[in-house]
C-alpha positions as CSV (number, residue, x, y, z in Angstrom):
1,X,54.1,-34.4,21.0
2,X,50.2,-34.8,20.2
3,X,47.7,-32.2,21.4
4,X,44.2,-32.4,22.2
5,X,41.3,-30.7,23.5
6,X,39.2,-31.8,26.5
7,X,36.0,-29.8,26.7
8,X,34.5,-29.8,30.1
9,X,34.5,-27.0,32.5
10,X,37.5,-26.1,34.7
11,X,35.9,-27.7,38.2
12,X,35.3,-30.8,35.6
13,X,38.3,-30.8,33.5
14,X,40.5,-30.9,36.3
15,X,38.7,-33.1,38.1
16,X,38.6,-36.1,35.9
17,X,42.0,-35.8,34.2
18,X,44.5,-37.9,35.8
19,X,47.7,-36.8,34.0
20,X,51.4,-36.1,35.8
21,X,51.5,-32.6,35.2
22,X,48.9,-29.7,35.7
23,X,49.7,-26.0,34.7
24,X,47.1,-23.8,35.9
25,X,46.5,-19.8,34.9
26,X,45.2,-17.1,37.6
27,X,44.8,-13.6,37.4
28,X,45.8,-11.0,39.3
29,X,43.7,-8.6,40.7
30,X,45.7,-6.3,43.4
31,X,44.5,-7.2,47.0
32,X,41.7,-9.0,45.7
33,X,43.3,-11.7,44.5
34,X,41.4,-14.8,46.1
35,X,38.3,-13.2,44.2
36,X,39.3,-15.1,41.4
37,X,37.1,-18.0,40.7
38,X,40.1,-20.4,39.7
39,X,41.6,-20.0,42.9
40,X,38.5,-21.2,44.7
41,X,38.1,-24.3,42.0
42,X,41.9,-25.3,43.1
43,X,41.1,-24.7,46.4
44,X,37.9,-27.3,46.7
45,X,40.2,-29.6,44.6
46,X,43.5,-29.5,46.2
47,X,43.1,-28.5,49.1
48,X,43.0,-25.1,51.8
49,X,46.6,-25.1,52.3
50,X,47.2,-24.1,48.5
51,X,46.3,-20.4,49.0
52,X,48.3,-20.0,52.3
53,X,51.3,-21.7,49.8
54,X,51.0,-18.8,47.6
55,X,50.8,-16.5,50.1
56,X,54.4,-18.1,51.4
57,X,56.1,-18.3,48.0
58,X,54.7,-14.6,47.0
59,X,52.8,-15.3,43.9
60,X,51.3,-12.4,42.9
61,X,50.3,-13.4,39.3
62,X,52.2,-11.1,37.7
63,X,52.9,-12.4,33.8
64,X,55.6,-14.7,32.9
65,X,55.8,-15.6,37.2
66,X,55.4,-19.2,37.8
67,X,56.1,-21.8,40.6
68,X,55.7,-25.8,40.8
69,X,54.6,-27.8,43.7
70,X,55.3,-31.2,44.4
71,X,52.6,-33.6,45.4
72,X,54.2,-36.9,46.3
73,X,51.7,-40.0,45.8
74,X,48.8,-37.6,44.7
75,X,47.8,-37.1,41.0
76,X,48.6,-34.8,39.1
77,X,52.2,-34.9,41.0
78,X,52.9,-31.8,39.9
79,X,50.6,-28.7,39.7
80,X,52.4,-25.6,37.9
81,X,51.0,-22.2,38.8
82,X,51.3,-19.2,36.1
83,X,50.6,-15.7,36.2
84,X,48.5,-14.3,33.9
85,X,48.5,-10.6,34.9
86,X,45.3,-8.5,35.0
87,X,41.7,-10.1,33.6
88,X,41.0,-7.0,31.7
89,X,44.3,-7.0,29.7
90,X,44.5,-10.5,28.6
91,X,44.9,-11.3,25.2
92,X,46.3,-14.0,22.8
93,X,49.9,-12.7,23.8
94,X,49.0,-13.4,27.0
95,X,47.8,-16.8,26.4
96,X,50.7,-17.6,24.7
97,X,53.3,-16.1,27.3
98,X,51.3,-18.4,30.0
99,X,51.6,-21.5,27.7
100,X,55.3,-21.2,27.1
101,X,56.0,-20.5,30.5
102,X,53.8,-23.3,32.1
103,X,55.3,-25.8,29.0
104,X,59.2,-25.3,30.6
105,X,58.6,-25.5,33.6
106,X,56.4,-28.4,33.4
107,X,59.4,-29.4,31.2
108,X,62.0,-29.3,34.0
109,X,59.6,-31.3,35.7
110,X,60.1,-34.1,33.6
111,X,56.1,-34.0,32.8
112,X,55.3,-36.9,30.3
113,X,51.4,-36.4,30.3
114,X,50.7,-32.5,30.2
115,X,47.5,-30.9,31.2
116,X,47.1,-26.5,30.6
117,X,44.1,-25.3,31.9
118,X,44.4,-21.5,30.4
119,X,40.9,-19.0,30.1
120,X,39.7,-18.8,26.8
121,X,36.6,-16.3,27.4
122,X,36.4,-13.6,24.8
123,X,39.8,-14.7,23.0
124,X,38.0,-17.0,20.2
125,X,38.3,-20.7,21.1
126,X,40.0,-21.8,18.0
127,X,42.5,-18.9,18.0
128,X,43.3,-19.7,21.5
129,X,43.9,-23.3,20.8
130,X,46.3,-22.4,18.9
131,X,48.1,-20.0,20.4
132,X,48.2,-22.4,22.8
133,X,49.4,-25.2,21.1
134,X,52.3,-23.0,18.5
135,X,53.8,-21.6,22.1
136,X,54.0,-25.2,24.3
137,X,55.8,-26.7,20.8
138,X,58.2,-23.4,19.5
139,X,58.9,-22.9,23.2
140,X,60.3,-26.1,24.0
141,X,62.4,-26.4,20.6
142,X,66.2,-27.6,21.0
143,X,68.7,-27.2,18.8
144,X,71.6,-30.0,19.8
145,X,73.1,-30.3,16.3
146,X,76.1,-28.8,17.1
147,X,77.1,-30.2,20.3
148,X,79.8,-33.4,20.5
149,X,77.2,-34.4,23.7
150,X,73.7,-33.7,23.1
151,X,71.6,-33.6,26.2
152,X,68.3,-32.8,24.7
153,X,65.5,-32.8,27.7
154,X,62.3,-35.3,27.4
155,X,59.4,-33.7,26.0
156,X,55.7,-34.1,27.1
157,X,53.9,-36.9,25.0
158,X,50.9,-35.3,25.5
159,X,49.0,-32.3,25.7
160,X,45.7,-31.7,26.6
161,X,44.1,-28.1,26.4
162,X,41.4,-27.9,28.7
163,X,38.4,-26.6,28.6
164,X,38.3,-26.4,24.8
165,X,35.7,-28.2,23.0
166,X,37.3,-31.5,20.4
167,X,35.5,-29.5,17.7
168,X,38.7,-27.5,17.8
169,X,41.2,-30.4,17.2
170,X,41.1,-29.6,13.6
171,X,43.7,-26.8,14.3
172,X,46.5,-29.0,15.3
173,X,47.2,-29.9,12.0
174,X,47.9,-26.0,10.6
175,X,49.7,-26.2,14.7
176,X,52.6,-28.9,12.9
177,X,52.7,-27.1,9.7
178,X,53.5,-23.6,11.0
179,X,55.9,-25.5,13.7
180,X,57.5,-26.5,11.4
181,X,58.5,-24.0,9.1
182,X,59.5,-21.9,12.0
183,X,61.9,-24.8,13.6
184,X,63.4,-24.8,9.9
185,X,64.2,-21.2,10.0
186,X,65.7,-21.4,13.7
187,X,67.9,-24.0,12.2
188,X,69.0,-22.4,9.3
189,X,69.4,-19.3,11.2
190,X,71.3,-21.1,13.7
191,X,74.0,-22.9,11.4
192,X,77.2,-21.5,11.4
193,X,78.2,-19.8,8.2
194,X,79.9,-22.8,6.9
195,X,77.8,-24.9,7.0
196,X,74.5,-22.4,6.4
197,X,76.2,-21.5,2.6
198,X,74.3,-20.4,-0.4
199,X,74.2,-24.1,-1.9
200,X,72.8,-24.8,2.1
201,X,70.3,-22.4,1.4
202,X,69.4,-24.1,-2.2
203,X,69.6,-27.7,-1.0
204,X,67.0,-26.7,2.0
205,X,64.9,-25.2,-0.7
206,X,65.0,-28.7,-3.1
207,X,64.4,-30.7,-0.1
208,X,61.3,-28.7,0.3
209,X,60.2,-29.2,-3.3
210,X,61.1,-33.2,-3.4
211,X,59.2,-33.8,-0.5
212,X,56.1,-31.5,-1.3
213,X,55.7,-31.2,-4.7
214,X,57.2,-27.7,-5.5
215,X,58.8,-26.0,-8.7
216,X,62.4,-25.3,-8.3
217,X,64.6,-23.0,-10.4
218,X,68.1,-22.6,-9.0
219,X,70.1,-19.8,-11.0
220,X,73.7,-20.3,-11.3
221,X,75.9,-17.2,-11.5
222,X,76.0,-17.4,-15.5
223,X,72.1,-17.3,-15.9
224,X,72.6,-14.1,-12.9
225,X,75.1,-12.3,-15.8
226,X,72.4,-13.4,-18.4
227,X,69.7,-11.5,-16.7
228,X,71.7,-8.4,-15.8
229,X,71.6,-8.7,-12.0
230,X,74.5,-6.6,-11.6
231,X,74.2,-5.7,-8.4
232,X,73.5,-9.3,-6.8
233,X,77.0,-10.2,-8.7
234,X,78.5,-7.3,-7.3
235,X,78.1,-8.1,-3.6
236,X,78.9,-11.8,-4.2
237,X,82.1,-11.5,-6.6
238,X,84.2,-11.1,-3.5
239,X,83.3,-15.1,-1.5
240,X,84.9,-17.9,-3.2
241,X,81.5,-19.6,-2.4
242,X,79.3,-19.4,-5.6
243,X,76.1,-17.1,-5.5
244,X,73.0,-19.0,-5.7
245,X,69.7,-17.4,-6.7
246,X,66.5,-19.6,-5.6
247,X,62.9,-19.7,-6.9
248,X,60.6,-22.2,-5.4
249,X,57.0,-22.2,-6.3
250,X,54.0,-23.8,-4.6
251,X,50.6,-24.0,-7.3
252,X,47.3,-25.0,-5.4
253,X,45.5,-28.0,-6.9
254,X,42.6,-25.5,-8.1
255,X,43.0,-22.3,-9.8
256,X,44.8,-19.8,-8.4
257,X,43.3,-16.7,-7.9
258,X,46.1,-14.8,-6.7
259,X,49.9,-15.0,-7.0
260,X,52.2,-13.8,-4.2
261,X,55.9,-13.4,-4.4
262,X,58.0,-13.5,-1.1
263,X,61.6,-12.3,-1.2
264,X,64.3,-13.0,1.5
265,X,67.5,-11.6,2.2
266,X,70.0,-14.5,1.5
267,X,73.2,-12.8,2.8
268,X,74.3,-16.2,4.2
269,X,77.8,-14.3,6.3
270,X,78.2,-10.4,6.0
271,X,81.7,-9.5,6.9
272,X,81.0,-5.9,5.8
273,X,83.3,-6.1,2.9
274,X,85.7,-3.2,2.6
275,X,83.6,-1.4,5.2
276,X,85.0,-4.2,7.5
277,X,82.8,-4.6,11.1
278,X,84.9,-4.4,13.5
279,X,84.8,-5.0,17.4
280,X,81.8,-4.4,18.8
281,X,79.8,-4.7,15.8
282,X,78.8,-8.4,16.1
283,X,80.3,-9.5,13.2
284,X,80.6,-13.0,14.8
285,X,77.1,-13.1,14.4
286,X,76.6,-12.2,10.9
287,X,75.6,-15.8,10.1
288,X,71.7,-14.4,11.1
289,X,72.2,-12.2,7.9
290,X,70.0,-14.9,6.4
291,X,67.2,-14.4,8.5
292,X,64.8,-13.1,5.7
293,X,65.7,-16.2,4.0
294,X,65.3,-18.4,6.5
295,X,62.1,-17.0,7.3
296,X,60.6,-17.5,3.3
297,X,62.1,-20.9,3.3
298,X,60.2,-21.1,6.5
299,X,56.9,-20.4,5.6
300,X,57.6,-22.4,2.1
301,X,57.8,-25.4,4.4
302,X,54.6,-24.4,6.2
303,X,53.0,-24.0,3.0
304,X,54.1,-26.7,1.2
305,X,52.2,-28.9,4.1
306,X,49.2,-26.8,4.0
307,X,48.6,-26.2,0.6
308,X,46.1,-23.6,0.8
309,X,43.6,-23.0,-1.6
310,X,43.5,-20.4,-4.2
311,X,47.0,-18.7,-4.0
312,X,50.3,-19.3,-6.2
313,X,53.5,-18.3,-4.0
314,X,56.8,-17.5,-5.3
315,X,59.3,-17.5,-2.9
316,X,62.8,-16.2,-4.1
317,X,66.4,-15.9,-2.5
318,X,69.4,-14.6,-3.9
319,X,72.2,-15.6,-1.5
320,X,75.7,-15.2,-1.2
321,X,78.3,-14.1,1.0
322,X,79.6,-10.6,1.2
323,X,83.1,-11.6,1.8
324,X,86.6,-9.5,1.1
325,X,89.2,-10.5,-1.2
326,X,91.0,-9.0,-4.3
327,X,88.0,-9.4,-6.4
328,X,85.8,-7.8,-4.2
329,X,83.2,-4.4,-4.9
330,X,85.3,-1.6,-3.5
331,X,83.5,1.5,-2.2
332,X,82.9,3.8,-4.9
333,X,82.3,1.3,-7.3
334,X,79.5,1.4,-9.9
335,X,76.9,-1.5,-10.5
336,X,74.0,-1.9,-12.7
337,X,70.6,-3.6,-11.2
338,X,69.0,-5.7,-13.9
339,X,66.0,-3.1,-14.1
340,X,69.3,-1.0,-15.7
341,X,69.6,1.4,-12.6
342,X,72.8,1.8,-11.6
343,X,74.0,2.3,-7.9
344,X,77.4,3.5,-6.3
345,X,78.2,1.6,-3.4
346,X,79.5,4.5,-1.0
347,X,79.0,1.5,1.7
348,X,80.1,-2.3,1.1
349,X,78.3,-3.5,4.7
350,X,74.8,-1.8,2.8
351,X,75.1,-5.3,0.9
352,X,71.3,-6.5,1.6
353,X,69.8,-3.9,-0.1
354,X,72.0,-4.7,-3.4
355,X,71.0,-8.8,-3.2
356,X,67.2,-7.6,-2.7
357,X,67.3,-5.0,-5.5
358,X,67.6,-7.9,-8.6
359,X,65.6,-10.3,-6.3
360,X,62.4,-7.8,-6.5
361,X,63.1,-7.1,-10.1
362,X,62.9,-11.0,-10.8
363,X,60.2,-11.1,-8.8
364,X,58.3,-8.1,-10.1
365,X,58.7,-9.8,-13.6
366,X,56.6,-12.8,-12.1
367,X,53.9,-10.4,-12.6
368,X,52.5,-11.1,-9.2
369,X,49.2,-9.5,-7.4
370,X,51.6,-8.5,-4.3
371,X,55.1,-8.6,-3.0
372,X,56.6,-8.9,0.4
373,X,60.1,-8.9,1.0
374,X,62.3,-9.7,4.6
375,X,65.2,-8.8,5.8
376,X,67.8,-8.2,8.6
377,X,68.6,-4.9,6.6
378,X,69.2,-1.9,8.9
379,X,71.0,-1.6,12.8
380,X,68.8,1.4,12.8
381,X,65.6,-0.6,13.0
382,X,66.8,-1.8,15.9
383,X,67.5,1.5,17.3
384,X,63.7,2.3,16.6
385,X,61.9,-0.6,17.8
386,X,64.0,-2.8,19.4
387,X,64.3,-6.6,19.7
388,X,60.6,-7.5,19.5
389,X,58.9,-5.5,16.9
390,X,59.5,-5.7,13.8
391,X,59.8,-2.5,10.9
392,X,57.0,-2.4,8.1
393,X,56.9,0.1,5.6
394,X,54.3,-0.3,2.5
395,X,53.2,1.2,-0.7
396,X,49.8,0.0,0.1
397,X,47.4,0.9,3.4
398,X,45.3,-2.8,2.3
399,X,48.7,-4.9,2.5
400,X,49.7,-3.2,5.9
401,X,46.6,-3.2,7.7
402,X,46.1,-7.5,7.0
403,X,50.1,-7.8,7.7
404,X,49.9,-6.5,11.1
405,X,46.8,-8.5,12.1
406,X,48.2,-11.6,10.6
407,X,51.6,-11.0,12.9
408,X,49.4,-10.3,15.5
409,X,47.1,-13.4,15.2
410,X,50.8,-15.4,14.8
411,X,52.0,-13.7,17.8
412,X,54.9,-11.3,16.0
413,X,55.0,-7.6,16.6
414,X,55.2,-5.6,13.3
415,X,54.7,-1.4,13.5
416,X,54.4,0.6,10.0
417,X,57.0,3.2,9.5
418,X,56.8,5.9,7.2
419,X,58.0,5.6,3.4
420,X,58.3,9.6,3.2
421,X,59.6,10.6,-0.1
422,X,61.4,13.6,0.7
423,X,63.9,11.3,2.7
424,X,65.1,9.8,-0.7
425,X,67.0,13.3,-1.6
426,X,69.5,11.3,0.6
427,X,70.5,8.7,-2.1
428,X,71.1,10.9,-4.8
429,X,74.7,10.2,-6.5
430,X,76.5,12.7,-8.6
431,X,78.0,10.1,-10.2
432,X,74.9,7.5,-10.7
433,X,71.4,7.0,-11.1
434,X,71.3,6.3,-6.4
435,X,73.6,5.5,-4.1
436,X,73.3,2.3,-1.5
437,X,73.0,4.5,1.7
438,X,71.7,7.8,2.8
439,X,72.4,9.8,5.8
440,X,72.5,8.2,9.2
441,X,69.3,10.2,10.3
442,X,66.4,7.6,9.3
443,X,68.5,5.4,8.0
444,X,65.9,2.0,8.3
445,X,63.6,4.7,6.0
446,X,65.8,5.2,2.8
447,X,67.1,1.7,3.2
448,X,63.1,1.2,2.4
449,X,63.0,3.9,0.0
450,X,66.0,2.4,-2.1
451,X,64.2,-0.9,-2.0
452,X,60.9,0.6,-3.3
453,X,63.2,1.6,-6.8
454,X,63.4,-1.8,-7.5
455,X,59.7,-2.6,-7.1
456,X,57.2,-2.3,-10.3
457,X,55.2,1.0,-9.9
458,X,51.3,0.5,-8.3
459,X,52.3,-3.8,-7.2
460,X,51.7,-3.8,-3.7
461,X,54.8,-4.2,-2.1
462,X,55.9,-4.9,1.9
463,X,59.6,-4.7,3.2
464,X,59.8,-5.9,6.4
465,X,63.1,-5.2,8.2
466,X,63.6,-8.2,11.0
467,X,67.5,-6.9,12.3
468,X,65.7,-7.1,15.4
469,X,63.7,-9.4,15.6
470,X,66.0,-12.6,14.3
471,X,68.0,-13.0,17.3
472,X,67.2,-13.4,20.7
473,X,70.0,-13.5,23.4
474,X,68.1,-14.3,26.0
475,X,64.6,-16.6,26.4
476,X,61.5,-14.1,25.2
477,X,58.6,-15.7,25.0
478,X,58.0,-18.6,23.2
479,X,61.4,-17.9,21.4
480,X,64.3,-19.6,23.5
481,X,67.7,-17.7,23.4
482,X,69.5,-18.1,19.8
483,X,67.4,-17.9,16.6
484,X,63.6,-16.8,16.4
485,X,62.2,-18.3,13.2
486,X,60.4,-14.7,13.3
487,X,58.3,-14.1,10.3
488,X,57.2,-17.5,9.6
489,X,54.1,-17.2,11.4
490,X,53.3,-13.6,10.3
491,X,53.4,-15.1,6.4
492,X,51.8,-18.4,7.2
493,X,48.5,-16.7,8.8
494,X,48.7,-14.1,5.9
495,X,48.5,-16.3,3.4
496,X,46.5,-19.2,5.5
497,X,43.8,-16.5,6.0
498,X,42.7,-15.4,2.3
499,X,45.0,-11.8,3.7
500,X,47.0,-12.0,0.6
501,X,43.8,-10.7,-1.1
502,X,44.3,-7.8,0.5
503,X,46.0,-5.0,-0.9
């Protein structure tokens, strides 16, 4: 699919392009809708009848509303209406809403040549370009692998942003780098558990270093007892699949002025161990346990293609299965974290916390300027924010602050929570130094908290907690239904946009 931009005016653009498919923004404006200027331009180009049409099929404008009309032996054949919503309150999530829409249905429509004439004004051209461009692409991803019959639907060949001056081509490129990281976490998200396994996991991450350039360190179970990384072990010792523990490391061709470590949650199928899930808990879906993994791999991917200037990124997994058998960590038991804390497991299914504990640790030891970890980690994060924000909790107000604008500028929802000490009275043991769970009260808070143990004292740290966020089951946005690839884009722009100085 190749993008470009075609700088002339809407009356203009629209009137010289002669492409099959034309998706068209309005606004909305209560009863005063025809006061919309893009309603007269349409109007003097296609005709009187088109308002009385909209009128007939009671297209209001409203966000995420759409409808197609036919135009047999005219050019363009098809011309795709989407709502925008109100002038005032358009943004770049709106922009990208309008794209995703107007890029399925013009989809359906079997379009080949693709024009989106979307308003810009006051949303930064090159920002809107691509938001523009990231939401036609992720929302018409397919994921066939698994099917005996594939059907996958023809894509446009071409895409042509109106209105936006060529200047702006330039970000297409970071457009198929970002795209790309995030399709690679959808898939990896997506594979069933055996196939997504912890060697999976490390063959995705070699891949990624073969075809980029990248350091690779994969650490085999042995070389895990050799550090001490008790508490990884412990979780794993109960698959038959062996534990894999992945560094990858991308070095800019200059000097690196800062290093950034990013740590994802590897759990590649959480059966809850001896705290089994049962019905009702999803456990069918615990293949997604991965998503923080998925999502560094991701943005490893991204980067690798980008190579950005001045930053050294780490990006670490510890994966394994948290499986049930006779060797498995029973509730009660105790287990040392290679920082020599030791933790009693009053809860097998708090397994994420135990993986990430020796992965921060490892990568606290990197000696880096800042670490962010991801994870699906609590069901109560979910409970707080639901399936389209994700949980952000911080030792440092710098790190937060250019975390949310970068998920904002990648279009992913992130809302700081509180790291309130008081709350970690709730993981005291009477038998070791914590235990793995607190109360149920705030329980997305000292899953934080017991993460923050593990984390060098004064390093900026960010946990992000993405149970939420990983897994759609229905079309949002430019996500389809099934796996998001969330987080990719929020760590791209971070690091993209000199933010990783920021702490």
């Amino acid at each position: 699919m190749e993008f470009r931009c075609i700088p002339q005016d809407l009356a203009s653009a629209l009137g010289a392009w002669a492409g099959d498919t034309l998706v068209v923004g309005l606004f909305a404006s209560g009863d005063s809708n025809r006061e919309d200027p893009r309603r007269q331009v349409l109007t003097n180009l296609f005709g009187g009848e088109l308002l009385g049409r909209l009128e007939q099929r009671q297209f209001t404008a409203k966000p995420g509303e759409s409808i197609s009309i036919e135009r047999l032996g005219a050019s363009p054949q098809t011309l795709i209406l989407v709502g925008l919503g109100e002038a005032a309150e358009f943004d770049l999530a709106g922009i990208r809403m309008a794209s995703a829409v107007g890029a399925r249905a013009a989809c359906a429509a079997g379009a080949q040549d693709l024009g989106l004439c979307l308003p810009t004004e006051g949303l930064g051209a090159g920002a809107a370009a691509r938001a523009m461009a990231e939401a036609v692409r992720l929302s018409l991803f397919q994921d066939q692998r698994f099917k005996s019959k594939a059907e996958p639907k023809a894509l446009p060949n071409q895409v042509s942003l109106m209105g936006l001056d060529s200047a702006h081509q330039a970000c297409f490129a970071a457009v198929d780098a970002t795209c790309a990281g995030v399709e690679l976490a959808r898939q990896l998200v997506a594979a069933p558990p055996n196939v997504a396994t912890p060697q999976h996991l490390a063959d995705t991450a070699a891949q990624i270093a073969q075809a980029y350039g990248l350091e690779l360190k994969v650490l085999e179970r042995g070389d895990c007892e050799a550090l001490g990384m008790g508490a990884f072990l412990g979780v794993a010792q109960g698959s038959d699949l062996p534990p894999k523990f992945i560094h990858l490391t991308y070095r800019p061709s200059g000097p690196a002025q800062r290093k950034v470590a990013l740590v994802g949650k590897g759990l590649t199928f959480d059966s809850g161990g001896y705290n089994l899930k049962t019905a009702g808990s999803q456990i069918e879906m615990m293949k997604y346990d991965m998503g923080g993994s998925a999502a560094v791999l991701g943005a490893a991917r991204s980067i690798a293609q980008l190579q950005p200037a001045g930053v050294e990124v780490h990006f670490i997994v510890a994966s394994c299965e948290n499986m049930i058998n006779g060797s498995a960590v029973h509730p009660g038991d105790i287990v040392t974290a290679s920082n020599g804390k030791t933790i009693e497991i009053n809860n097998t299914d708090a397994e994420g916390r135990l993986t990430l504990a020796d992965a921060l640790v490892y990568a606290c030891k990197l000696e880096p300027d800042v670490v962010v970890d991801l994870a699906t980690l609590t069901g109560a994060c979910l409970i707080a924010l639901g399936e389209e924000i994700a949980g952000l909790w911080s030792s440092s107000d710098g790190l937060a602050e250019a975390l949310v604008h970068a998920g904002e500028a990648g279009g992913e929802a992130l809302w700081r929570m509180p790291l309130r000490p008081s709350y970690k009275q709730g993981l005291k043991s009477p038998v070791a130094d914590m235990k793995n769970t607190g109360p149920r009260p705030g329980g997305s808070i000292t899953a934080a908290l017991f993460l923050q143990d593990f984390v060098s004292p004064n390093l900026a740290w960010a946990h992000l907690d993405i149970a939420g966020t990983v897994w759609s089951d229905k079309e949002r946005g430019l996500d389809p239904a099934g796996a998001t690839g969330f987080g990719v884009r929020t760590l791209v722009q971070w690091i993209e946009q000199g933010a990783a100085t920021a702490t």
